[in-house]
C-alpha positions in Angstrom: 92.3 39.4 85.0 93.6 37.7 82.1 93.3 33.9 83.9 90.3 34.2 86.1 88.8 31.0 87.3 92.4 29.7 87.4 95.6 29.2 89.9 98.7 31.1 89.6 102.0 29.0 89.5 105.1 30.3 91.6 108.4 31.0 89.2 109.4 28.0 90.6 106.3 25.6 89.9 106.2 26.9 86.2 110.0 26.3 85.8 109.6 22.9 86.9 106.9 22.3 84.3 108.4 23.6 81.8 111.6 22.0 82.6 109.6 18.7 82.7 108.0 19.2 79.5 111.2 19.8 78.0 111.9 15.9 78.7 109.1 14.5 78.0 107.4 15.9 74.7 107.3 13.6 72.3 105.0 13.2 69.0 105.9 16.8 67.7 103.8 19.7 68.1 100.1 17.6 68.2 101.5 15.6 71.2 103.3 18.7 72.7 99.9 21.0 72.4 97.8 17.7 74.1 101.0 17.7 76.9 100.5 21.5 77.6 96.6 21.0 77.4 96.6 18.0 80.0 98.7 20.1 82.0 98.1 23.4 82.6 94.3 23.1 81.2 93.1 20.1 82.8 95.5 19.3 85.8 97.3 22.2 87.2 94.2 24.7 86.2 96.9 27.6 85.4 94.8 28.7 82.3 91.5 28.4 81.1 90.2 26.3 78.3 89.0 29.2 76.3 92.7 31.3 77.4 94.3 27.6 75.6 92.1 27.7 72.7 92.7 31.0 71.8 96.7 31.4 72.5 97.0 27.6 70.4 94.7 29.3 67.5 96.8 32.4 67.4 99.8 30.6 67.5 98.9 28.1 64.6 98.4 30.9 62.6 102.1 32.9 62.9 104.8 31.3 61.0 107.3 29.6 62.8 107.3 26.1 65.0 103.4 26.9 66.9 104.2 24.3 70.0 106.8 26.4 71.1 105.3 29.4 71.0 102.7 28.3 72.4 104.6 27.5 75.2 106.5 30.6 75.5 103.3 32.7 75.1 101.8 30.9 77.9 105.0 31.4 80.1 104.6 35.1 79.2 101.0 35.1 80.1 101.7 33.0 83.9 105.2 34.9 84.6 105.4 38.0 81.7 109.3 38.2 79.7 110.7 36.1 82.2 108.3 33.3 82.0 108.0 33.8 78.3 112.0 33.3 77.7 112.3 30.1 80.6 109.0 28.4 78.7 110.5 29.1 75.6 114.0 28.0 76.3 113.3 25.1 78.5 110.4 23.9 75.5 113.9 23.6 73.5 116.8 23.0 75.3 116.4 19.5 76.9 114.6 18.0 73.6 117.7 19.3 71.5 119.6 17.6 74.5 117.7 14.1 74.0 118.2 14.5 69.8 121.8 14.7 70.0 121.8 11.6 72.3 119.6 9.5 70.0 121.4 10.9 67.1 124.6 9.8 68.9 123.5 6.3 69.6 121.7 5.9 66.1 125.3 6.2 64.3 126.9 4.3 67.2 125.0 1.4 67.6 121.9 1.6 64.6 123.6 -1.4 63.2 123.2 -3.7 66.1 119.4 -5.1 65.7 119.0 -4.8 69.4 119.3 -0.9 69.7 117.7 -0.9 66.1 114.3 -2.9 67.0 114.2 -0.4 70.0 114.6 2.9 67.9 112.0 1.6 65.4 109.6 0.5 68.3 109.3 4.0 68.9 107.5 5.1 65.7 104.2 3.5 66.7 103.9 4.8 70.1 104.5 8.4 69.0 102.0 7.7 66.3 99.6 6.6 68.9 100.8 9.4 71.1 99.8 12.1 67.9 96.4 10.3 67.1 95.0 10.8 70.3 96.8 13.9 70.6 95.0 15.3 67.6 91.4 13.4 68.6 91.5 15.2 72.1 92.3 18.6 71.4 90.2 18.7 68.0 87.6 17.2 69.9 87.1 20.4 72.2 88.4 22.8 69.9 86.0 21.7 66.6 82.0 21.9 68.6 80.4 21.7 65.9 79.3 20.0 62.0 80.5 23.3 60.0 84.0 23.2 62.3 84.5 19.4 61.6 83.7 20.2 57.9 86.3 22.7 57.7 89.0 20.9 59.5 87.8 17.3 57.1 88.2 19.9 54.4 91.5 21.0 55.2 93.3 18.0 56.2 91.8 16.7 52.8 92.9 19.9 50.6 96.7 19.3 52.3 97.4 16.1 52.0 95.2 14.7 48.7 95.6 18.1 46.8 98.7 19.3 48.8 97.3 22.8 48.8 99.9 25.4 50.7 98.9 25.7 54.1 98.5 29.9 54.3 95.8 28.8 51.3 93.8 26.1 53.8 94.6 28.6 57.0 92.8 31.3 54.2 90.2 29.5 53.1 89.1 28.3 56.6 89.0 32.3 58.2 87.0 33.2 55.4 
């Protein structure tokens, strides 16, 4: 009873979230994490906070891009291979599809100040999206002083001392 305390999602339900998520997760993996967080944590109750924590810690910690496999792990947890390979593949799919668009209309049209004061009117709401991302989910994952010492410590050591991150991930377990 790996997700006691929470509802189980039909094939269908999960493919339509991840299908949605595909579409609309923006703000890299911080604002991808706080989408799947929202969503399946807080909203549709499909896993529990502690489930969350501990698939998005083990994750973080494997090489490779974390939000997706994240996702993929939590469609294997809701719907095992199957649900794993549709969370994983639809986490992908329809962003790449939205990339090559904007990619597209970028060397098309990047020139012409409308599309260009639209494209860089972007960059601040994904910034806002990935600062509250970040403040919510550290939030409830760092509970107490020596946890927000740690992750002060780490973001410092990174990006003032730009120490390698398996050195801060290191340093931290220890």
């Amino acid at each position: 009873a790996v997700r006691t305390g929470v509802t189980s999602p039909s094939f269908r339900e999960a493919f339509r979230f991840w299908l949605k998520l595909g579409f609309i997760s923006f703000g890299g993996p911080t604002g991808q994490i706080a989408i799947m967080h929202q969503d399946l944590v807080e909203k549709k109750r499909w896993i529990s906070e502690r489930r969350f924590l501990h698939a998005l810690n083990y994750c973080m910690v494997l090489p490779g891009p974390g939000a997706t496999q994240l996702a993929a792990y939590i469609g294997w947890l809701m719907h095992k291979t199957w649900g794993g390979v549709l969370a994983g593949s639809l986490f992908v799919l329809p962003s790449l599809a939205i990339l090559i668009a904007l990619s597209w209309i970028y060397l098309a049209f990047g020139n012409v100040p409308a599309v260009a004061a639209v494209l860089y009117g972007i960059k601040p709401a994904v910034t806002a999206i990935v600062v509250f991302a970040a403040w919510r989910i550290g939030s409830r994952a760092l509970r107490n002083g020596v946890l927000w010492s740690i992750s002060a410590a780490a973001f410092i050591a990174i990006f003032a001392f730009k120490v390698p991150f398996p050195a801060i991930v290191i340093a931290a377990g220890l």
